[in-house]
C-alpha positions as a Markdown table, in Angstrom:
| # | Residue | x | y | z |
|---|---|---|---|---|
| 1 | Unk | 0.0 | 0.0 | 0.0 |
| 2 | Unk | 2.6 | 2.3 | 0.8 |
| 3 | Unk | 4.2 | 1.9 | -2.1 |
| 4 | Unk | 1.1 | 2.9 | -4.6 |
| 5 | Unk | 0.6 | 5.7 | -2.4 |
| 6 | Unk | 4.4 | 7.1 | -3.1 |
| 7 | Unk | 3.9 | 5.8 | -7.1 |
| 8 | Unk | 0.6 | 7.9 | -6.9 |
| 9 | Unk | 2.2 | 11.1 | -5.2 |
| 10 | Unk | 5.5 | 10.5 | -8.0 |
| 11 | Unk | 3.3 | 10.5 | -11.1 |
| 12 | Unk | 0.6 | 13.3 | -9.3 |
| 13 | Unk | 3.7 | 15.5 | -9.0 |
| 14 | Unk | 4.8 | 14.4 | -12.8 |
| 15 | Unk | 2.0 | 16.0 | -14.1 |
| 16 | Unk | 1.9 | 18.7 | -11.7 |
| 17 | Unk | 5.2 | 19.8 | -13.5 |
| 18 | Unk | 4.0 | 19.0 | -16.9 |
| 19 | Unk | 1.3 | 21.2 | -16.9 |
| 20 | Unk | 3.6 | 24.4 | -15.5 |
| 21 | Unk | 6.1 | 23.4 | -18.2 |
| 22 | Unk | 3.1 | 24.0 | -20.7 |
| 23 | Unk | 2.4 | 27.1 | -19.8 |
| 24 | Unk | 5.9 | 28.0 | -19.8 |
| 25 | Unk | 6.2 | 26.9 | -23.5 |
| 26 | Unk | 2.7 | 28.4 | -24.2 |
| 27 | Unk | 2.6 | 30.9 | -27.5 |
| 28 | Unk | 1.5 | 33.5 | -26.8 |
| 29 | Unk | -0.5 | 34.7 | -30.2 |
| 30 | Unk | -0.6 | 38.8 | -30.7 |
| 31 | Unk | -3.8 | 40.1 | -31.1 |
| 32 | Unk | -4.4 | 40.4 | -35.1 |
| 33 | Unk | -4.0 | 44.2 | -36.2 |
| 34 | Unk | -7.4 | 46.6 | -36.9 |
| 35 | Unk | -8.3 | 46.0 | -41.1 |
| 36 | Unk | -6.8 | 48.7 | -43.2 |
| 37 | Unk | -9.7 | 51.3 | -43.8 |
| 38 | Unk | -10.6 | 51.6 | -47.6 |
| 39 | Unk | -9.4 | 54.2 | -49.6 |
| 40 | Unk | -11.4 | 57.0 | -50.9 |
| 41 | Unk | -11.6 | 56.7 | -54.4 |
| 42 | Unk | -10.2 | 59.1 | -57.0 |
| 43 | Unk | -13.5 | 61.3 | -57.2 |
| 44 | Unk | -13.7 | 61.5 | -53.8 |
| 45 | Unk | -10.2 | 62.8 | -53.4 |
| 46 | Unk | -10.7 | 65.5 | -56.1 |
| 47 | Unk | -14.0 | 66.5 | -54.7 |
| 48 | Unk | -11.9 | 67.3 | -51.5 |
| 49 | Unk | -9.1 | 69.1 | -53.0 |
| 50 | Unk | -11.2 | 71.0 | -55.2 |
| 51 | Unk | -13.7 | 71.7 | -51.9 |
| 52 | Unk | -10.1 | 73.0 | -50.3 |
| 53 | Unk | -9.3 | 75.1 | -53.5 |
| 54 | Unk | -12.4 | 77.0 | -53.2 |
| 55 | Unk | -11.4 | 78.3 | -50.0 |
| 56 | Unk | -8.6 | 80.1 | -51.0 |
| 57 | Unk | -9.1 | 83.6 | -52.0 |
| 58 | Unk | -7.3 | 84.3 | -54.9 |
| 59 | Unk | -6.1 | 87.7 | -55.9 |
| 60 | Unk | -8.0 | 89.9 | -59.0 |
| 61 | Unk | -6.8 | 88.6 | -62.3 |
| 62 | Unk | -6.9 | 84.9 | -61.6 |
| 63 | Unk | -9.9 | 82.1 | -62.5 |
| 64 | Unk | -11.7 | 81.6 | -59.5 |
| 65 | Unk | -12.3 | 78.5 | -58.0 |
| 66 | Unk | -16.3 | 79.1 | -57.6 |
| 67 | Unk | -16.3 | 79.2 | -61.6 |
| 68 | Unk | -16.5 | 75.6 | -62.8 |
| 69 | Unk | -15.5 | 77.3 | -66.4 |
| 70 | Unk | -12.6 | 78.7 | -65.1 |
| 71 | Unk | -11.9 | 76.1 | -62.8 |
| 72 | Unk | -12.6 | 72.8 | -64.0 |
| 73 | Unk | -12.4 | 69.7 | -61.7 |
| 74 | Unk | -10.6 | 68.0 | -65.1 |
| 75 | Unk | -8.0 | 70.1 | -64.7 |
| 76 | Unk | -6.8 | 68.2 | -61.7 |
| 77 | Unk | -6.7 | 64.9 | -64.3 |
| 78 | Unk | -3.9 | 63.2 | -63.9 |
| 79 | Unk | -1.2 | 63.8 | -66.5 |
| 80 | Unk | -0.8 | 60.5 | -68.5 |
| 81 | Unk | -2.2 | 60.0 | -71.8 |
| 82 | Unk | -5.8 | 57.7 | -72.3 |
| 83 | Unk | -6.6 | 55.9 | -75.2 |
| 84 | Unk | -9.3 | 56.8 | -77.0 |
| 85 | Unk | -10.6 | 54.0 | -79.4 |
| 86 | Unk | -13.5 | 55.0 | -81.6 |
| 87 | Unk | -15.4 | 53.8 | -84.7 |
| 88 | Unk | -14.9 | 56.0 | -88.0 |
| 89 | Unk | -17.3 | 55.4 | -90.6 |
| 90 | Unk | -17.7 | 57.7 | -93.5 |
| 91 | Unk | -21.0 | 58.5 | -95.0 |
| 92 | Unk | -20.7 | 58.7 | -98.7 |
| 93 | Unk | -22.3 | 62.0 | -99.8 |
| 94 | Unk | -24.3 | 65.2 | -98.2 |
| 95 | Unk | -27.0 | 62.9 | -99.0 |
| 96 | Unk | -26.2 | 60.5 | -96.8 |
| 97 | Unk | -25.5 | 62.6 | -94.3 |
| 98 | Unk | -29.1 | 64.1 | -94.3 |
| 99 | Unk | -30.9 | 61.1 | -94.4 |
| 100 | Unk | -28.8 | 59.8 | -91.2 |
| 101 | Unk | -29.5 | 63.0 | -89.1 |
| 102 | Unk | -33.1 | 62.8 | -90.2 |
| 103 | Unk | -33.4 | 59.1 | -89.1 |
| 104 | Unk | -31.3 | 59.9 | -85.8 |
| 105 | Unk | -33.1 | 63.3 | -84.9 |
| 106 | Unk | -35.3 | 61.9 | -82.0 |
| 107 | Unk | -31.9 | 60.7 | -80.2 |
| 108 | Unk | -30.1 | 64.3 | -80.4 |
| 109 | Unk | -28.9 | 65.4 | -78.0 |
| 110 | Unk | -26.7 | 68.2 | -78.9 |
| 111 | Unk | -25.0 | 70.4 | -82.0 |
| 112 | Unk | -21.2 | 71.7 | -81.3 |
| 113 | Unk | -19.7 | 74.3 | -84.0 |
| 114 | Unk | -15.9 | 73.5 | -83.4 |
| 115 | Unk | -12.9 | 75.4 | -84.9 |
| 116 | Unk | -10.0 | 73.0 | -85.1 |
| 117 | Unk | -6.9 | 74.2 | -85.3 |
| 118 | Unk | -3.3 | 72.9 | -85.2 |
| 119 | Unk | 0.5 | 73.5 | -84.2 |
| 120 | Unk | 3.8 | 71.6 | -84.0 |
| 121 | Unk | 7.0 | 72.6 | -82.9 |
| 122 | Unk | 9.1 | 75.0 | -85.4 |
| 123 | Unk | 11.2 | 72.3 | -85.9 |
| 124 | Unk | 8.8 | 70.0 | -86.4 |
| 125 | Unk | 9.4 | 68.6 | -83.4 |
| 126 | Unk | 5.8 | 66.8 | -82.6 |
| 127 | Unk | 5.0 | 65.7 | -86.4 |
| 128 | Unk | 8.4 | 64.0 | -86.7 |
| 129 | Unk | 6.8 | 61.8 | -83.6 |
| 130 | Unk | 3.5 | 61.2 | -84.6 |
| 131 | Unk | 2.1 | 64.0 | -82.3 |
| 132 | Unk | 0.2 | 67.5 | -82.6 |
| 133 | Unk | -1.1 | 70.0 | -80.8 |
| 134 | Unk | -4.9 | 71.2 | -81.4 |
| 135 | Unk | -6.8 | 74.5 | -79.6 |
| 136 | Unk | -10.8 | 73.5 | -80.4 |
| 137 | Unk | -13.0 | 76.1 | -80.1 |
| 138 | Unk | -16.8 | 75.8 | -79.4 |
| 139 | Unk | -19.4 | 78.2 | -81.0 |
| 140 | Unk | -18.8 | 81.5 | -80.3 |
| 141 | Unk | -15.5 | 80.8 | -77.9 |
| 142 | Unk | -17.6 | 79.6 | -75.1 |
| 143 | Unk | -15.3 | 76.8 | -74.5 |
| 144 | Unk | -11.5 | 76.2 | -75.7 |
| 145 | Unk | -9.9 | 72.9 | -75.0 |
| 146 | Unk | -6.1 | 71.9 | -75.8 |
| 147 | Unk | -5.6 | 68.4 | -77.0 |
| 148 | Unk | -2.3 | 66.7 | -77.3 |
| 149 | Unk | -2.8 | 63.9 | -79.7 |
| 150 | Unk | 0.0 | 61.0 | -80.6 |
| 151 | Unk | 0.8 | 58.2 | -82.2 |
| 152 | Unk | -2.8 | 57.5 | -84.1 |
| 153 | Unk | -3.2 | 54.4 | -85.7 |
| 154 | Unk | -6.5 | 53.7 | -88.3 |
| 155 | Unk | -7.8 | 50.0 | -89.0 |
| 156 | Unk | -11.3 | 48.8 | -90.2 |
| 157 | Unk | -12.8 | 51.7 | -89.2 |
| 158 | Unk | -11.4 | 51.5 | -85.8 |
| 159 | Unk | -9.4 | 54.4 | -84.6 |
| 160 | Unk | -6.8 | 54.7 | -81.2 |
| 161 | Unk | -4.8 | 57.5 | -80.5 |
| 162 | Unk | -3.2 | 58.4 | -77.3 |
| 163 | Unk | -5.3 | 61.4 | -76.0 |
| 164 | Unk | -4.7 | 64.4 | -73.2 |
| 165 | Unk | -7.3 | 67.6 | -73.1 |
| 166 | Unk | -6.9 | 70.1 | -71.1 |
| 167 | Unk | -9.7 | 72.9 | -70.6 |
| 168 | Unk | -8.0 | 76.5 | -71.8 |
| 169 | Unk | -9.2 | 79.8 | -71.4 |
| 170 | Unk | -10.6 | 80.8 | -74.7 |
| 171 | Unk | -9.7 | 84.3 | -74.7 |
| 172 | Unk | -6.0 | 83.2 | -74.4 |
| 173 | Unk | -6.4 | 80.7 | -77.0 |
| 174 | Unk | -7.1 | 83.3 | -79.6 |
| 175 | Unk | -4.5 | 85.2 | -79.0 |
| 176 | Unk | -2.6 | 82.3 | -79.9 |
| 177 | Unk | -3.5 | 81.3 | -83.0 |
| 178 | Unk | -2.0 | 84.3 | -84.8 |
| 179 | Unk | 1.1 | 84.7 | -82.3 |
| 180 | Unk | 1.6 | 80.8 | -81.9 |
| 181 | Unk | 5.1 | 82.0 | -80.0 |
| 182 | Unk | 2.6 | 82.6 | -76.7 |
| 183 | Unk | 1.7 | 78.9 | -76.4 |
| 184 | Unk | 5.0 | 78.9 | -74.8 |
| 185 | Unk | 4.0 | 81.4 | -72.3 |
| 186 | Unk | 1.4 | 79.4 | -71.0 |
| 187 | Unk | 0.9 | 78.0 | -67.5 |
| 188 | Unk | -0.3 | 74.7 | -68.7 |
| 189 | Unk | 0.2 | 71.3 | -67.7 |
| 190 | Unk | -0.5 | 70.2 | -71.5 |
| 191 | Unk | 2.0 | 72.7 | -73.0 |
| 192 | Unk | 4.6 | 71.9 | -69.8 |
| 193 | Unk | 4.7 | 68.3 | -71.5 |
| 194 | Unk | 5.6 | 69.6 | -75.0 |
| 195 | Unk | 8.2 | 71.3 | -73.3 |
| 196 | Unk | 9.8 | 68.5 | -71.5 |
| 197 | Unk | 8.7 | 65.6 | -73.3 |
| 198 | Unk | 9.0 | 66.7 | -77.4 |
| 199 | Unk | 11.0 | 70.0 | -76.5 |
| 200 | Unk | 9.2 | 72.6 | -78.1 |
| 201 | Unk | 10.7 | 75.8 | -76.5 |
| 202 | Unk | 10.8 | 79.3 | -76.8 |
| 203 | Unk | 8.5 | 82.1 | -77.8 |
| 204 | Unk | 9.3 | 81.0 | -81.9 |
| 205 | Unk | 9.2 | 77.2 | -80.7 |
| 206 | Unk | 5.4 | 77.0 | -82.4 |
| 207 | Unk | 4.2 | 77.1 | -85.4 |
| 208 | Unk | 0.5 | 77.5 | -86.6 |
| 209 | Unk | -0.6 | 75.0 | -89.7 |
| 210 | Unk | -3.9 | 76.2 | -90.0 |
| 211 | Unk | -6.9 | 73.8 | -89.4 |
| 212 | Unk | -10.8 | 73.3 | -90.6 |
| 213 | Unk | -14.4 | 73.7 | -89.1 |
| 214 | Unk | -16.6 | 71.1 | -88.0 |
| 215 | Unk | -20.6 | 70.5 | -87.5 |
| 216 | Unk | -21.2 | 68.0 | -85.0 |
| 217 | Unk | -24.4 | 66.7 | -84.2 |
| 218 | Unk | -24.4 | 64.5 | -81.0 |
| 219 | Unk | -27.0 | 61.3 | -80.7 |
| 220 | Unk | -27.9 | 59.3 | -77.9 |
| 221 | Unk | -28.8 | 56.1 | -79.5 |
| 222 | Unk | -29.1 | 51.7 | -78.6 |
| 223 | Unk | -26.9 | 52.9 | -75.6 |
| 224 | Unk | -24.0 | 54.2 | -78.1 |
| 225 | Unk | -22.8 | 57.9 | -78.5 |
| 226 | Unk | -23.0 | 58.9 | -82.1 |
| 227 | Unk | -21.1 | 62.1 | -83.5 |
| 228 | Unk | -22.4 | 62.6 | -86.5 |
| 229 | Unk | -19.8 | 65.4 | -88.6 |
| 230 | Unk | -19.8 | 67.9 | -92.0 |
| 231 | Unk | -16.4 | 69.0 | -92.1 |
| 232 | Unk | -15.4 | 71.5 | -94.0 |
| 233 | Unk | -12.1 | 71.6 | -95.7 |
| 234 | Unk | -11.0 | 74.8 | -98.0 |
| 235 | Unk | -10.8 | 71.8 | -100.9 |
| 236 | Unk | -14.4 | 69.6 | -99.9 |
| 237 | Unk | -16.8 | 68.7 | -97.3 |
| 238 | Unk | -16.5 | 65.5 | -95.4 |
| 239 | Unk | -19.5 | 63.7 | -93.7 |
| 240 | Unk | -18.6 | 60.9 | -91.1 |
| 241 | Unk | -19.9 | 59.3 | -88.2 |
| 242 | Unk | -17.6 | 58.3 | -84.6 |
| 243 | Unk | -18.3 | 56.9 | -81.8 |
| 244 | Unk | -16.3 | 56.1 | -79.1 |
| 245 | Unk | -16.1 | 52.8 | -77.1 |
| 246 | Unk | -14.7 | 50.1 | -75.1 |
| 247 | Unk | -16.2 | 47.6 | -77.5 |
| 248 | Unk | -15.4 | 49.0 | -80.7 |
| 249 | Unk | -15.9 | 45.9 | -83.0 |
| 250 | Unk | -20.0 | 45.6 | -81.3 |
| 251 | Unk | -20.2 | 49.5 | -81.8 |
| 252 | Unk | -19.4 | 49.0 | -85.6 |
| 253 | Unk | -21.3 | 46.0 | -86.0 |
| 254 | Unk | -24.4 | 47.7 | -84.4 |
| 255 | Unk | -24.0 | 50.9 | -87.1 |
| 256 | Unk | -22.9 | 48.7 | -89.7 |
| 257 | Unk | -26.3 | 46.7 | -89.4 |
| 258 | Unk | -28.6 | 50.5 | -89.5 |
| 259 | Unk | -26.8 | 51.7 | -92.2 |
| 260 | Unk | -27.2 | 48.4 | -94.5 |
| 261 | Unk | -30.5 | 48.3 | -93.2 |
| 262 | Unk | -31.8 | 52.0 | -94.6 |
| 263 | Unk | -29.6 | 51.8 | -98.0 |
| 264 | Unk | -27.2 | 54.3 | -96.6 |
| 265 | Unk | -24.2 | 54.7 | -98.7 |
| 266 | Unk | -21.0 | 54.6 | -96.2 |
| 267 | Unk | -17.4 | 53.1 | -95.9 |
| 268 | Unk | -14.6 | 52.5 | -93.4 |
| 269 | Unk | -13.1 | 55.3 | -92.6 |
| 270 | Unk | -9.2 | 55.7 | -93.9 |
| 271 | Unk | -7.3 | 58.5 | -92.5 |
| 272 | Unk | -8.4 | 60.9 | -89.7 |
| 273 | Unk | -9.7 | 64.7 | -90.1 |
| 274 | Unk | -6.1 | 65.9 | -89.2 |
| 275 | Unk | -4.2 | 63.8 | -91.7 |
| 276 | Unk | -6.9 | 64.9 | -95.0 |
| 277 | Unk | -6.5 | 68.7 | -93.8 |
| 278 | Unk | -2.9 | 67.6 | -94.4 |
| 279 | Unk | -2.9 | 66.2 | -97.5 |
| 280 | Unk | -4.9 | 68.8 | -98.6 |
| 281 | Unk | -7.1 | 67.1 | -100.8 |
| 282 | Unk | -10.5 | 64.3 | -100.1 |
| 283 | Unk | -9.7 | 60.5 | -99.7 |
Protein backbone atom coordinates (compact mmCIF):
# COMPACT_ATOMS: atom_id res chain seq x y z
CA UNK A 1 0.00 0.00 0.00
CA UNK A 2 2.58 2.25 0.78
CA UNK A 3 4.16 1.89 -2.11
CA UNK A 4 1.06 2.88 -4.61
CA UNK A 5 0.61 5.72 -2.39
CA UNK A 6 4.44 7.09 -3.11
CA UNK A 7 3.87 5.79 -7.08
CA UNK A 8 0.61 7.92 -6.89
CA UNK A 9 2.16 11.11 -5.17
CA UNK A 10 5.48 10.53 -7.99
CA UNK A 11 3.32 10.55 -11.12
CA UNK A 12 0.63 13.31 -9.26
CA UNK A 13 3.75 15.52 -8.99
CA UNK A 14 4.82 14.36 -12.79
CA UNK A 15 2.02 16.01 -14.09
CA UNK A 16 1.86 18.72 -11.72
CA UNK A 17 5.24 19.84 -13.48
CA UNK A 18 4.00 19.00 -16.87
CA UNK A 19 1.27 21.22 -16.88
CA UNK A 20 3.64 24.42 -15.53
CA UNK A 21 6.11 23.39 -18.17
CA UNK A 22 3.11 23.97 -20.68
CA UNK A 23 2.38 27.11 -19.81
CA UNK A 24 5.87 28.03 -19.81
CA UNK A 25 6.22 26.88 -23.46
CA UNK A 26 2.74 28.41 -24.21
CA UNK A 27 2.62 30.89 -27.50
CA UNK A 28 1.47 33.52 -26.80
CA UNK A 29 -0.50 34.65 -30.19
CA UNK A 30 -0.58 38.77 -30.72
CA UNK A 31 -3.81 40.09 -31.08
CA UNK A 32 -4.37 40.44 -35.07
CA UNK A 33 -3.98 44.20 -36.17
CA UNK A 34 -7.41 46.57 -36.93
CA UNK A 35 -8.25 45.96 -41.14
CA UNK A 36 -6.77 48.73 -43.18
CA UNK A 37 -9.67 51.29 -43.82
CA UNK A 38 -10.58 51.62 -47.61
CA UNK A 39 -9.42 54.22 -49.56
CA UNK A 40 -11.39 56.98 -50.91
CA UNK A 41 -11.64 56.74 -54.43
CA UNK A 42 -10.22 59.10 -57.04
CA UNK A 43 -13.53 61.26 -57.17
CA UNK A 44 -13.73 61.53 -53.77
CA UNK A 45 -10.25 62.75 -53.39
CA UNK A 46 -10.69 65.55 -56.14
CA UNK A 47 -13.96 66.55 -54.74
CA UNK A 48 -11.87 67.29 -51.53
CA UNK A 49 -9.08 69.15 -53.05
CA UNK A 50 -11.24 70.99 -55.24
CA UNK A 51 -13.73 71.75 -51.86
CA UNK A 52 -10.13 72.96 -50.35
CA UNK A 53 -9.26 75.11 -53.49
CA UNK A 54 -12.35 77.00 -53.16
CA UNK A 55 -11.42 78.25 -50.05
CA UNK A 56 -8.59 80.07 -50.98
CA UNK A 57 -9.15 83.63 -51.96
CA UNK A 58 -7.35 84.33 -54.86
CA UNK A 59 -6.09 87.71 -55.88
CA UNK A 60 -8.04 89.88 -59.00
CA UNK A 61 -6.81 88.60 -62.35
CA UNK A 62 -6.94 84.92 -61.62
CA UNK A 63 -9.88 82.06 -62.53
CA UNK A 64 -11.72 81.65 -59.46
CA UNK A 65 -12.30 78.48 -57.99
CA UNK A 66 -16.32 79.08 -57.60
CA UNK A 67 -16.31 79.17 -61.58
CA UNK A 68 -16.50 75.58 -62.78
CA UNK A 69 -15.53 77.29 -66.39
CA UNK A 70 -12.63 78.73 -65.08
CA UNK A 71 -11.93 76.09 -62.81
CA UNK A 72 -12.60 72.80 -64.03
CA UNK A 73 -12.36 69.72 -61.74
CA UNK A 74 -10.57 67.98 -65.06
CA UNK A 75 -7.99 70.09 -64.74
CA UNK A 76 -6.78 68.21 -61.73
CA UNK A 77 -6.66 64.85 -64.30
CA UNK A 78 -3.89 63.24 -63.89
CA UNK A 79 -1.18 63.83 -66.50
CA UNK A 80 -0.85 60.47 -68.52
CA UNK A 81 -2.21 59.96 -71.82
CA UNK A 82 -5.75 57.74 -72.32
CA UNK A 83 -6.57 55.90 -75.19
CA UNK A 84 -9.27 56.82 -77.03
CA UNK A 85 -10.57 54.04 -79.36
CA UNK A 86 -13.46 55.02 -81.59
CA UNK A 87 -15.44 53.84 -84.73
CA UNK A 88 -14.90 56.05 -87.98
CA UNK A 89 -17.30 55.40 -90.62
CA UNK A 90 -17.65 57.75 -93.47
CA UNK A 91 -20.96 58.52 -95.01
CA UNK A 92 -20.67 58.66 -98.74
CA UNK A 93 -22.31 61.99 -99.78
CA UNK A 94 -24.30 65.16 -98.18
CA UNK A 95 -27.01 62.91 -99.02
CA UNK A 96 -26.15 60.48 -96.84
CA UNK A 97 -25.51 62.60 -94.32
CA UNK A 98 -29.10 64.14 -94.27
CA UNK A 99 -30.91 61.07 -94.42
CA UNK A 100 -28.77 59.82 -91.21
CA UNK A 101 -29.46 62.99 -89.12
CA UNK A 102 -33.09 62.79 -90.17
CA UNK A 103 -33.40 59.13 -89.09
CA UNK A 104 -31.35 59.93 -85.79
CA UNK A 105 -33.14 63.32 -84.90
CA UNK A 106 -35.30 61.85 -81.97
CA UNK A 107 -31.94 60.70 -80.21
CA UNK A 108 -30.13 64.27 -80.40
CA UNK A 109 -28.94 65.36 -77.97
CA UNK A 110 -26.65 68.20 -78.86
CA UNK A 111 -24.96 70.41 -81.97
CA UNK A 112 -21.22 71.68 -81.33
CA UNK A 113 -19.72 74.25 -84.04
CA UNK A 114 -15.95 73.47 -83.44
CA UNK A 115 -12.86 75.43 -84.89
CA UNK A 116 -9.95 73.00 -85.11
CA UNK A 117 -6.89 74.21 -85.31
CA UNK A 118 -3.29 72.92 -85.23
CA UNK A 119 0.50 73.54 -84.17
CA UNK A 120 3.76 71.59 -84.05
CA UNK A 121 7.02 72.58 -82.87
CA UNK A 122 9.13 75.01 -85.39
CA UNK A 123 11.24 72.32 -85.89
CA UNK A 124 8.78 69.96 -86.35
CA UNK A 125 9.44 68.57 -83.38
CA UNK A 126 5.82 66.82 -82.59
CA UNK A 127 4.99 65.70 -86.36
CA UNK A 128 8.41 63.98 -86.67
CA UNK A 129 6.82 61.84 -83.55
CA UNK A 130 3.52 61.18 -84.63
CA UNK A 131 2.13 63.98 -82.31
CA UNK A 132 0.18 67.48 -82.60
CA UNK A 133 -1.14 69.97 -80.83
CA UNK A 134 -4.89 71.16 -81.38
CA UNK A 135 -6.76 74.52 -79.62
CA UNK A 136 -10.78 73.54 -80.38
CA UNK A 137 -12.97 76.08 -80.10
CA UNK A 138 -16.77 75.83 -79.36
CA UNK A 139 -19.44 78.20 -80.96
CA UNK A 140 -18.84 81.47 -80.33
CA UNK A 141 -15.50 80.77 -77.88
CA UNK A 142 -17.58 79.56 -75.12
CA UNK A 143 -15.28 76.82 -74.50
CA UNK A 144 -11.50 76.19 -75.69
CA UNK A 145 -9.89 72.95 -74.98
CA UNK A 146 -6.05 71.94 -75.80
CA UNK A 147 -5.56 68.41 -77.00
CA UNK A 148 -2.33 66.73 -77.33
CA UNK A 149 -2.85 63.87 -79.73
CA UNK A 150 0.02 60.99 -80.63
CA UNK A 151 0.81 58.24 -82.24
CA UNK A 152 -2.80 57.46 -84.13
CA UNK A 153 -3.20 54.39 -85.70
CA UNK A 154 -6.46 53.74 -88.26
CA UNK A 155 -7.76 50.01 -89.01
CA UNK A 156 -11.30 48.79 -90.25
CA UNK A 157 -12.77 51.68 -89.23
CA UNK A 158 -11.43 51.46 -85.76
CA UNK A 159 -9.42 54.36 -84.60
CA UNK A 160 -6.82 54.65 -81.20
CA UNK A 161 -4.77 57.53 -80.50
CA UNK A 162 -3.20 58.43 -77.32
CA UNK A 163 -5.25 61.38 -75.99
CA UNK A 164 -4.69 64.42 -73.18
CA UNK A 165 -7.30 67.61 -73.11
CA UNK A 166 -6.91 70.11 -71.11
CA UNK A 167 -9.66 72.94 -70.57
CA UNK A 168 -8.01 76.54 -71.83
CA UNK A 169 -9.22 79.79 -71.35
CA UNK A 170 -10.63 80.79 -74.69
CA UNK A 171 -9.71 84.27 -74.73
CA UNK A 172 -5.96 83.17 -74.44
CA UNK A 173 -6.39 80.74 -77.00
CA UNK A 174 -7.08 83.32 -79.63
CA UNK A 175 -4.50 85.24 -79.00
CA UNK A 176 -2.57 82.25 -79.86
CA UNK A 177 -3.51 81.31 -82.98
CA UNK A 178 -1.96 84.28 -84.80
CA UNK A 179 1.13 84.68 -82.29
CA UNK A 180 1.58 80.79 -81.90
CA UNK A 181 5.05 82.01 -79.96
CA UNK A 182 2.62 82.63 -76.75
CA UNK A 183 1.73 78.86 -76.44
CA UNK A 184 4.98 78.90 -74.81
CA UNK A 185 4.00 81.44 -72.29
CA UNK A 186 1.45 79.44 -70.98
CA UNK A 187 0.94 78.01 -67.49
CA UNK A 188 -0.27 74.72 -68.68
CA UNK A 189 0.20 71.35 -67.70
CA UNK A 190 -0.52 70.19 -71.50
CA UNK A 191 1.99 72.68 -73.03
CA UNK A 192 4.60 71.90 -69.84
CA UNK A 193 4.69 68.34 -71.54
CA UNK A 194 5.56 69.60 -74.97
CA UNK A 195 8.19 71.32 -73.31
CA UNK A 196 9.76 68.50 -71.51
CA UNK A 197 8.71 65.61 -73.31
CA UNK A 198 9.04 66.72 -77.37
CA UNK A 199 10.97 69.96 -76.46
CA UNK A 200 9.18 72.57 -78.07
CA UNK A 201 10.73 75.81 -76.51
CA UNK A 202 10.83 79.30 -76.80
CA UNK A 203 8.53 82.09 -77.81
CA UNK A 204 9.32 81.00 -81.91
CA UNK A 205 9.16 77.21 -80.67
CA UNK A 206 5.36 77.00 -82.43
CA UNK A 207 4.17 77.11 -85.41
CA UNK A 208 0.46 77.48 -86.56
CA UNK A 209 -0.62 75.02 -89.66
CA UNK A 210 -3.94 76.24 -89.96
CA UNK A 211 -6.91 73.84 -89.38
CA UNK A 212 -10.85 73.33 -90.64
CA UNK A 213 -14.40 73.69 -89.12
CA UNK A 214 -16.61 71.11 -88.01
CA UNK A 215 -20.57 70.52 -87.51
CA UNK A 216 -21.19 67.95 -84.99
CA UNK A 217 -24.45 66.67 -84.22
CA UNK A 218 -24.44 64.54 -81.00
CA UNK A 219 -26.99 61.30 -80.70
CA UNK A 220 -27.86 59.31 -77.94
CA UNK A 221 -28.75 56.14 -79.54
CA UNK A 222 -29.11 51.71 -78.57
CA UNK A 223 -26.92 52.88 -75.59
CA UNK A 224 -23.98 54.24 -78.11
CA UNK A 225 -22.77 57.90 -78.46
CA UNK A 226 -22.98 58.92 -82.09
CA UNK A 227 -21.09 62.06 -83.46
CA UNK A 228 -22.44 62.64 -86.45
CA UNK A 229 -19.75 65.41 -88.56
CA UNK A 230 -19.84 67.93 -91.95
CA UNK A 231 -16.39 68.97 -92.11
CA UNK A 232 -15.39 71.53 -94.03
CA UNK A 233 -12.08 71.57 -95.68
CA UNK A 234 -11.02 74.81 -98.02
CA UNK A 235 -10.79 71.83 -100.86
CA UNK A 236 -14.41 69.58 -99.89
CA UNK A 237 -16.79 68.69 -97.26
CA UNK A 238 -16.46 65.52 -95.38
CA UNK A 239 -19.46 63.72 -93.71
CA UNK A 240 -18.59 60.87 -91.06
CA UNK A 241 -19.90 59.25 -88.17
CA UNK A 242 -17.63 58.31 -84.65
CA UNK A 243 -18.27 56.89 -81.82
CA UNK A 244 -16.32 56.14 -79.14
CA UNK A 245 -16.06 52.76 -77.11
CA UNK A 246 -14.69 50.06 -75.10
CA UNK A 247 -16.19 47.63 -77.46
CA UNK A 248 -15.40 48.97 -80.65
CA UNK A 249 -15.93 45.94 -82.99
CA UNK A 250 -19.97 45.62 -81.29
CA UNK A 251 -20.24 49.53 -81.81
CA UNK A 252 -19.37 49.04 -85.58
CA UNK A 253 -21.30 46.03 -86.04
CA UNK A 254 -24.43 47.66 -84.42
CA UNK A 255 -23.95 50.91 -87.14
CA UNK A 256 -22.88 48.69 -89.74
CA UNK A 257 -26.27 46.68 -89.43
CA UNK A 258 -28.61 50.50 -89.46
CA UNK A 259 -26.81 51.67 -92.17
CA UNK A 260 -27.21 48.43 -94.50
CA UNK A 261 -30.52 48.33 -93.24
CA UNK A 262 -31.80 52.01 -94.57
CA UNK A 263 -29.63 51.76 -98.00
CA UNK A 264 -27.19 54.27 -96.63
CA UNK A 265 -24.19 54.70 -98.68
CA UNK A 266 -21.05 54.58 -96.21
CA UNK A 267 -17.44 53.07 -95.88
CA UNK A 268 -14.60 52.54 -93.39
CA UNK A 269 -13.10 55.34 -92.60
CA UNK A 270 -9.22 55.72 -93.94
CA UNK A 271 -7.33 58.47 -92.48
CA UNK A 272 -8.39 60.92 -89.66
CA UNK A 273 -9.74 64.73 -90.12
CA UNK A 274 -6.07 65.90 -89.18
CA UNK A 275 -4.16 63.79 -91.73
CA UNK A 276 -6.94 64.87 -94.99
CA UNK A 277 -6.46 68.71 -93.78
CA UNK A 278 -2.87 67.58 -94.37
CA UNK A 279 -2.91 66.18 -97.51
CA UNK A 280 -4.95 68.82 -98.56
CA UNK A 281 -7.14 67.06 -100.76
CA UNK A 282 -10.49 64.31 -100.08
CA UNK A 283 -9.73 60.45 -99.75
Amino acid sequence: TTTTTTESHRKSKLRSKTKKNSKKLAVVTPPSPPPTPPQPPLALLLSSVNSIVQKIHLPKGIASASNPKLFPIRSLSLPSSEMEVEVKLRLANAEAHRRVTTLLSPFHVVTHRQHNLFFDGAASELSSRRAILRLRFYGNDEQCVVSLKAKAVLVDGVSRVEEDEEDLDPKVGRECVPEPGKLGLLESRILKRVKEEFGVVGENGFLGLGGFRNVRNVYDWKGLKLEVDETDFDFGTLYEIECESADPEEAKRILEEFLKEKEIDYSYSVASKFAIFRSGKLP
